[in-house]
NULUMDO-750978 format. One line per 8 residues: number of its first residue (from 1); their letters; for each residue x, y negated, z of N, C-alpha, C. Coordinates in steps of 0.1 Angstrom, whole numbers, always signed. Example, Ala and Ser with C-alpha at 12.3 -4.5 7.8 and 13.67 -1.06 7.14 Angstrom:
2
1) AS) +132:+57:+78:+123:+45:+78:+132:+33:+78 | +128:+22:+71:+137:+11:+71:+129:+0:+79
REM end
This chain:
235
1) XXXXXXXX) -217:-90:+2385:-224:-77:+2384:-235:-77:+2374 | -235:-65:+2369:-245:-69:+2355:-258:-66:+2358 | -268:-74:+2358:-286:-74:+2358:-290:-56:+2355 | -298:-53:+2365:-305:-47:+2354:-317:-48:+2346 | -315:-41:+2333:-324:-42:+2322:-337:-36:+2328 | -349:-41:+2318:-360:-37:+2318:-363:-21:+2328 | -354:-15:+2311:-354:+1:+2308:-352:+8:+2325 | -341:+2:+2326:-335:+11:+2339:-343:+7:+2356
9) XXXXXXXX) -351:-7:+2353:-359:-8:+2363:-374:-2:+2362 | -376:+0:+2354:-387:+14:+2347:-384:+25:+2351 | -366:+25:+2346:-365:+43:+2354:-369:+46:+2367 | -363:+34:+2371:-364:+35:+2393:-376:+37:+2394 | -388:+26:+2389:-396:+27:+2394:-409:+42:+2388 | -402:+43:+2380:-412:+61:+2374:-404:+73:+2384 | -391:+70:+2391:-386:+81:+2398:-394:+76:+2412 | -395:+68:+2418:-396:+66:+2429:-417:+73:+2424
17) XXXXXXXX) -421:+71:+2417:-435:+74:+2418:-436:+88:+2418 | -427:+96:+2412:-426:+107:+2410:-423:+112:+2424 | -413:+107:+2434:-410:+112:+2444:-421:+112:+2456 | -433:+101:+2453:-442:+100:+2464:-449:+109:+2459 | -453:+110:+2449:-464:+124:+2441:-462:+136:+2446 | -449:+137:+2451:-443:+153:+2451:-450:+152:+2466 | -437:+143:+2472:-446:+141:+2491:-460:+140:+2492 | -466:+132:+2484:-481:+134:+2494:-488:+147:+2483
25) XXXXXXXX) -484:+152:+2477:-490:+167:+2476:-488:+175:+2485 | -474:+179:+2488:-467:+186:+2500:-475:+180:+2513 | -481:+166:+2519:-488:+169:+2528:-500:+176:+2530 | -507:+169:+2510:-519:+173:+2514:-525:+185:+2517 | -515:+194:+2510:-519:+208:+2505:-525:+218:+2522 | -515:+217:+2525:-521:+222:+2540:-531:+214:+2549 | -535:+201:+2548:-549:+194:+2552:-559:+194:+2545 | -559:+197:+2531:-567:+200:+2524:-572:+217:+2525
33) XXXXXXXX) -565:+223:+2527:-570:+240:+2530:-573:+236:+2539 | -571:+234:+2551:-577:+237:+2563:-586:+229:+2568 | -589:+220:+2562:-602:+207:+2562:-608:+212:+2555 | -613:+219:+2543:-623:+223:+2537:-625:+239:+2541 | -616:+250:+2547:-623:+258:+2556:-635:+257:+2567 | -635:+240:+2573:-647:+237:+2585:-654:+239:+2572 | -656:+234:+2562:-671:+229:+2554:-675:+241:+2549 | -692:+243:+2553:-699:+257:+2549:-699:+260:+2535
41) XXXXXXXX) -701:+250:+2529:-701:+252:+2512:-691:+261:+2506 | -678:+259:+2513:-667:+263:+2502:-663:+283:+2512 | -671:+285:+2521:-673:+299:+2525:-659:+307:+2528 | -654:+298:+2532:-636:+302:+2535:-634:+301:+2547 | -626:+310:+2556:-618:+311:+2567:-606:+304:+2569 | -605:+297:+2582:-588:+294:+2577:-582:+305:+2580 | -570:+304:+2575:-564:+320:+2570:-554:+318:+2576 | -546:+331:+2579:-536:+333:+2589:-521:+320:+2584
49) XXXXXXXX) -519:+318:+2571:-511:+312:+2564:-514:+307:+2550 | -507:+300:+2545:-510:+286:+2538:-511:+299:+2521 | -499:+307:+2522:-505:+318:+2507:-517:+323:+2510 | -524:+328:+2519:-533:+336:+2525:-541:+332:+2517 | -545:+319:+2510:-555:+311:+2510:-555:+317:+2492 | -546:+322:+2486:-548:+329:+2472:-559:+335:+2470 | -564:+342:+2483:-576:+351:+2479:-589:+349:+2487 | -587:+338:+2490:-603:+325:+2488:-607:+319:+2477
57) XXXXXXXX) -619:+310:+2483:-627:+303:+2475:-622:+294:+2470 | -608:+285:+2477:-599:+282:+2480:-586:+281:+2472 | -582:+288:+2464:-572:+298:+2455:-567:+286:+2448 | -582:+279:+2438:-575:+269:+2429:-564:+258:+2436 | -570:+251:+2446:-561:+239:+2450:-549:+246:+2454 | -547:+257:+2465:-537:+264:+2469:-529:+261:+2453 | -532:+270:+2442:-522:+273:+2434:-519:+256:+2425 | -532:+252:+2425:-528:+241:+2416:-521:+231:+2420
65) XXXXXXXX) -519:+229:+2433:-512:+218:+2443:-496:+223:+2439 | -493:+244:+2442:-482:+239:+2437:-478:+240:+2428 | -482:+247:+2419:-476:+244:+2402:-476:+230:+2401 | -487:+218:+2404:-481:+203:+2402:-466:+199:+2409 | -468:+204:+2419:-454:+198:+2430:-439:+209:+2417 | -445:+218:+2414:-435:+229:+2406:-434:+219:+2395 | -441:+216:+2388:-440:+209:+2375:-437:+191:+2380 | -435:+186:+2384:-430:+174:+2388:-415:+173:+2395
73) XXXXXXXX) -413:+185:+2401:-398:+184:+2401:-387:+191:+2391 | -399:+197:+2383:-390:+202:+2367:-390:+186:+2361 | -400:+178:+2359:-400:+161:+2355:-389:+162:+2359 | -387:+158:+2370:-377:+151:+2382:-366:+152:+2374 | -360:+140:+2367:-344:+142:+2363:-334:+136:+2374 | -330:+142:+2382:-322:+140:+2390:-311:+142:+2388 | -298:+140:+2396:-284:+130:+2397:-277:+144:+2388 | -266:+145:+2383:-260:+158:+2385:-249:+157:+2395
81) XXXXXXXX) -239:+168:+2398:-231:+166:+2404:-223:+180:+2409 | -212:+177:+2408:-199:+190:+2406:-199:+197:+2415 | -206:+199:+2428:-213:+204:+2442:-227:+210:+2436 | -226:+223:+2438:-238:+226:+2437:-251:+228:+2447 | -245:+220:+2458:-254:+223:+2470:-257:+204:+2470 | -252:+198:+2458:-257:+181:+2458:-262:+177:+2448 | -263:+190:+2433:-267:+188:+2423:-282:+185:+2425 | -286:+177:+2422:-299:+170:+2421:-308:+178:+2413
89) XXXXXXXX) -301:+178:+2398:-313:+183:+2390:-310:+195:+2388 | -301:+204:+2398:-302:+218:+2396:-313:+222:+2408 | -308:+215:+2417:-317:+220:+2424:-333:+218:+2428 | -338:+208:+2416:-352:+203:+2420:-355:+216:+2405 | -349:+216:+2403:-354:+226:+2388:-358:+241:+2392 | -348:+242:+2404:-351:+257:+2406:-358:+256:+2418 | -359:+245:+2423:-373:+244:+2433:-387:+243:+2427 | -388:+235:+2415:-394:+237:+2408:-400:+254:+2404
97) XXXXXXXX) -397:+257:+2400:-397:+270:+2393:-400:+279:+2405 | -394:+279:+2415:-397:+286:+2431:-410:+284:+2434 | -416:+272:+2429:-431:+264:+2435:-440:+271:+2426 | -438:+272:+2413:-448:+280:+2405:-446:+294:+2404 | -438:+299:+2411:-436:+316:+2412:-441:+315:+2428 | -439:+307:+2438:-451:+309:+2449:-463:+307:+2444 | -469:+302:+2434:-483:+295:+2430:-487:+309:+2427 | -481:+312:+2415:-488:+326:+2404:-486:+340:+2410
105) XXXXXXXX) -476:+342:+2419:-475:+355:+2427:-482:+353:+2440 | -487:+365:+2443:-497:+368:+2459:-489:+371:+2464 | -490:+366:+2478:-485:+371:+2486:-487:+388:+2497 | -487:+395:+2496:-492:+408:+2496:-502:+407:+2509 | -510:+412:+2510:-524:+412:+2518:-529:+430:+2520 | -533:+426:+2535:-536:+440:+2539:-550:+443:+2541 | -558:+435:+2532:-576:+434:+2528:-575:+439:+2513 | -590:+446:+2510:-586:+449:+2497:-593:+441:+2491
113) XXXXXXXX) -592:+433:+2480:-601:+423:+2469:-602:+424:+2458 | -610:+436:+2453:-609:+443:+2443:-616:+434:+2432 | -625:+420:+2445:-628:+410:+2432:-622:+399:+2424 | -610:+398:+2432:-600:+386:+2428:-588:+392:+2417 | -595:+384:+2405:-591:+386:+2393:-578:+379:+2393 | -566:+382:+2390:-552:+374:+2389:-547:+375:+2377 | -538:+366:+2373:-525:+367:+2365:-513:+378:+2361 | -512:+381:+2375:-502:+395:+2377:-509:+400:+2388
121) XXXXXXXX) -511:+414:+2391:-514:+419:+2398:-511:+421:+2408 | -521:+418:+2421:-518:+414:+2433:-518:+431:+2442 | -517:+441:+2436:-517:+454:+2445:-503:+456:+2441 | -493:+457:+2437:-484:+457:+2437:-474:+454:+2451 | -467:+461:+2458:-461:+466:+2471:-449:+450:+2466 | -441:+456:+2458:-433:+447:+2461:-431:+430:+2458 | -446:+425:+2449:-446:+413:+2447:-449:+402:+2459 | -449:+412:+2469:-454:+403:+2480:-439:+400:+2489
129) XXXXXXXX) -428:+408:+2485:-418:+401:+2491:-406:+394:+2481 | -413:+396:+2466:-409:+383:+2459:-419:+370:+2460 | -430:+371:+2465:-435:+360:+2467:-424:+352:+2480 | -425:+358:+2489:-418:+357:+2501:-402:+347:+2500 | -397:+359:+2491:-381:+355:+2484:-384:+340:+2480 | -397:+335:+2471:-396:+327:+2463:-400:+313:+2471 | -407:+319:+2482:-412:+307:+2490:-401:+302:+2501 | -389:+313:+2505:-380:+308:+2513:-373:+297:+2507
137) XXXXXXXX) -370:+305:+2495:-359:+297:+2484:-365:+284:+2483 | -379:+282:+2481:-386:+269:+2479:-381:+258:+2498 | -382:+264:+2505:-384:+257:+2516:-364:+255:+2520 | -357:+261:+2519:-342:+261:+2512:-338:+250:+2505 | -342:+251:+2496:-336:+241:+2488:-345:+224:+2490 | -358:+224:+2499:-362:+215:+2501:-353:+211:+2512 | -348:+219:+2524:-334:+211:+2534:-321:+209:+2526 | -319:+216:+2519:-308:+205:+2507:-309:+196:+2501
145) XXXXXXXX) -322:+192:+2499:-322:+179:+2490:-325:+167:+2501 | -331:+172:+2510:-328:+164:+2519:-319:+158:+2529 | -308:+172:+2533:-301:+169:+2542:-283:+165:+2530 | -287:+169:+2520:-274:+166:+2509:-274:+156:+2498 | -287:+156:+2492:-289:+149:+2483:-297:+135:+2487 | -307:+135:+2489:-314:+120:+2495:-305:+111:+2503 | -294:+118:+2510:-281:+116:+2521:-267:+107:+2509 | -269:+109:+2500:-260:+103:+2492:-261:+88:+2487
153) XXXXXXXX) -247:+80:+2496:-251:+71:+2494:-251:+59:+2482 | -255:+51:+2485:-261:+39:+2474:-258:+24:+2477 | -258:+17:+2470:-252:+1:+2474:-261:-6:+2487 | -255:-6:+2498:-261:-12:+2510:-256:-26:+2515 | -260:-34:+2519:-258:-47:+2527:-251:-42:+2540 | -238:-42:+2539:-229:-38:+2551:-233:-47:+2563 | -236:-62:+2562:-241:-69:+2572:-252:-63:+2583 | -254:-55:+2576:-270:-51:+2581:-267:-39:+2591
161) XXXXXXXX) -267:-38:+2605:-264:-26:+2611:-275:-15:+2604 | -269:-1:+2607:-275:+6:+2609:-286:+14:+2618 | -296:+12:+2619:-312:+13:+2627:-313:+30:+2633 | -317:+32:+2642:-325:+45:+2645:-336:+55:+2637 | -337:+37:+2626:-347:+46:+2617:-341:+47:+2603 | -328:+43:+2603:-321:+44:+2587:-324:+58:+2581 | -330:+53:+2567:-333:+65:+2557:-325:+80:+2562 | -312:+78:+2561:-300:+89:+2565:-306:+98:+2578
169) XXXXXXXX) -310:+94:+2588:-312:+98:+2599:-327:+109:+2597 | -337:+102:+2585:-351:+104:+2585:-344:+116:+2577 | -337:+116:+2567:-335:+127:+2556:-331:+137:+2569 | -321:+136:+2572:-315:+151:+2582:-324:+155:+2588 | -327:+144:+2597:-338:+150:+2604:-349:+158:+2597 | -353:+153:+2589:-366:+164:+2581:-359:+177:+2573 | -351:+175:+2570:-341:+185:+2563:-337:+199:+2575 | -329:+193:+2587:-328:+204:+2598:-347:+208:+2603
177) XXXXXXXX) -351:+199:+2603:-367:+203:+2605:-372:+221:+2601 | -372:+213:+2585:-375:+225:+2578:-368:+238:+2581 | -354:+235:+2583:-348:+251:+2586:-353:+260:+2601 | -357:+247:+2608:-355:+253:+2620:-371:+262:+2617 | -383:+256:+2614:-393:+258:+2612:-394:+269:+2600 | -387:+274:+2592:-387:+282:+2586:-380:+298:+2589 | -373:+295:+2602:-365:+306:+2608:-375:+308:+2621 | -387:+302:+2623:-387:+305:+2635:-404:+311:+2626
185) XXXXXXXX) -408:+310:+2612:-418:+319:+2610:-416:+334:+2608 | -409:+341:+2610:-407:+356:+2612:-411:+358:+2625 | -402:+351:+2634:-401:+350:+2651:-415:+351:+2655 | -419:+345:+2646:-436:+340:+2657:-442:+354:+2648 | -441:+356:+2638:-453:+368:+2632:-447:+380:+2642 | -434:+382:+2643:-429:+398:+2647:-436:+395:+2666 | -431:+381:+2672:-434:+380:+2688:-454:+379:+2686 | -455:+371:+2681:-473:+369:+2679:-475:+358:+2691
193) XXXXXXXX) -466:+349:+2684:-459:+334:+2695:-475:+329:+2698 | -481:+325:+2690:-495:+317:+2691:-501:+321:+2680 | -517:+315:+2681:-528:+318:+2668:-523:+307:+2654 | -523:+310:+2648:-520:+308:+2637:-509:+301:+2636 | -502:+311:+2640:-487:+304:+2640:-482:+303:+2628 | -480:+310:+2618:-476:+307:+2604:-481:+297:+2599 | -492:+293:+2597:-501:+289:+2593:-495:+274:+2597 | -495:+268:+2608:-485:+257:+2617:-477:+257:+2615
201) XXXXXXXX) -466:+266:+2616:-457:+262:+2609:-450:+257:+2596 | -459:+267:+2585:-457:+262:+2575:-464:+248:+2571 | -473:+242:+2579:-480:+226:+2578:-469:+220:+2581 | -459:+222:+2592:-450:+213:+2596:-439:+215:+2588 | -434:+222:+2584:-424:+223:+2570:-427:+213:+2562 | -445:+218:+2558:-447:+207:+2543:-447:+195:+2548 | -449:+190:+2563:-452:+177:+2563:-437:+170:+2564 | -427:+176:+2568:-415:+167:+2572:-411:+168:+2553
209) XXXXXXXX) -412:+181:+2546:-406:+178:+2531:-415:+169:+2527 | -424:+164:+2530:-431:+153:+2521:-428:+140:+2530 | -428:+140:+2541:-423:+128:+2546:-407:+126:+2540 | -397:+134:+2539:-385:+128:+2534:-391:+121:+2517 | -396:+130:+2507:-400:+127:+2496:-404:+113:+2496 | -415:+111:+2504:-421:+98:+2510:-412:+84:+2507 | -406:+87:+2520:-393:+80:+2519:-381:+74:+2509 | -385:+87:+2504:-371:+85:+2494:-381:+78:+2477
217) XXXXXXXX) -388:+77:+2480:-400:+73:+2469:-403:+56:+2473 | -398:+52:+2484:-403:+41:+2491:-418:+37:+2499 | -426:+49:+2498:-441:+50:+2502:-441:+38:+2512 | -433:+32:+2522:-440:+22:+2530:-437:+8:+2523 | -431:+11:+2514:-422:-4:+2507:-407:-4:+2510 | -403:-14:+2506:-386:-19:+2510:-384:-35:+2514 | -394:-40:+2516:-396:-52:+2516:-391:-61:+2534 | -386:-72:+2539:-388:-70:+2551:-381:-64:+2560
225) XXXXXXXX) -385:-63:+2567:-383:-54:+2582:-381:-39:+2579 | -392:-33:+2569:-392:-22:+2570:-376:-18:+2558 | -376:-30:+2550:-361:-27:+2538:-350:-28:+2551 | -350:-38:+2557:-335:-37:+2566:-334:-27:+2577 | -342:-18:+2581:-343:-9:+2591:-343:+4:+2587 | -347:+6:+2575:-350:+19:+2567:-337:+19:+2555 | -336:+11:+2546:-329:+10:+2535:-315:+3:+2541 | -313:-8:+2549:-304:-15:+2550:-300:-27:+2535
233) XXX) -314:-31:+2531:-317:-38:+2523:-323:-52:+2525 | -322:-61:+2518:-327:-72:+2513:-334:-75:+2506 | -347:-77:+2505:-356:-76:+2493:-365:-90:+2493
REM end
């Protein structure tokens, strides 16, 4: 079997840094709004939901968090593949692109903020259900890449049983996560399930898509115990 070169152990290890960058943005972004809403300085509410936060004090991280995660999985050159529900770099592209049209579009708001200067204009009726469109599509295609693509497999040590906590199991699981949690934020705004239900919900979306990211980035190592239980590796 032929070594690999330098080059291509550079690739792995710039994709795998790229994939923890994406994850721990995607956690921080909703512990970072809602952790710096307690602090009196920055004069912000926590807000019914994680866009809400466009038209705080607040605004920059909201948008800047995701235009990075938007522009990092445009980076992202991922696999191709004749399935378009397994194409890698089609679909980190237009997840991508989904992440900076949630970033730059408001989500429509029923306060008026005649002082929040925008990019495109936020009184506009129906940018608020292309915001909407663009954030489903984002949380969509984040259970595809987890439950189809991360899931695709790779050279494993067949010696090695398969664990409770094998990568495969973590990907689905966070992958079905996200759907279920993304169908059930309508439910809770139309029933008025609990206080800040959106708001929760969408933290737990981002946290299971940045935990698969995580993962699939190596964030705990592969070394060990945690390579033969997680990767079904040797290292």
């Amino acid at each position: 079997m032929k070594a690999p070169t330098i080059r291509s152990r550079n690739d792995v290890f710039t994709y795998r840094r790229l994939r923890r960058a994406i994850g721990y943005l995607g956690i921080a972004l909703p512990v970072l709004l809602v952790g710096l809403s307690f602090i009196p300085f920055f004069k912000t509410e926590v807000q019914p939901s994680i866009s809400d936060y466009y038209y705080t004090n607040l605004r920059d991280i909201f948008t800047g968090t995701l235009a990075a995660v938007g522009l990092f999985m445009i980076s992202y050159k991922g696999h191709g593949n004749s399935s378009l529900w397994k194409n890698d770099q089609l679909l980190t592209n237009v997840a991508g692109i989904m992440a900076v049209g949630v970033a730059l579009i408001p989500v429509a708001s029923e306060a008026n903020y005649p002082e929040v200067f925008t990019l495109i204009p936020h009184d506009l009726p129906w940018l608020g259900w292309l915001h909407y469109i663009f954030a489903a599509l984002l949380f969509g295609i984040f259970a595809l890449l987890a439950i189809n693509v991360f899931t695709i497999g790779q050279n494993k040590a067949e010696e090695i049983p398969v664990s409770t906590f094998n990568e495969n199991y973590i990907y689905k699981f966070c992958g079905s996560a996200i759907i279920v949690l993304i169908f059930l934020i309508p439910v809770s705004e139309t029933f008025d399930l609990f206080s800040y239900s959106t708001l929760i919900l969408e933290a737990l979306a981002l946290f299971f898509f940045g935990t698969a990211w995580l993962i699939k980035g190596r964030a705990l190592g592969d070394e060990g115990k945690i390579g033969e239980k997680i990767y079904r590796e040797r290292n």
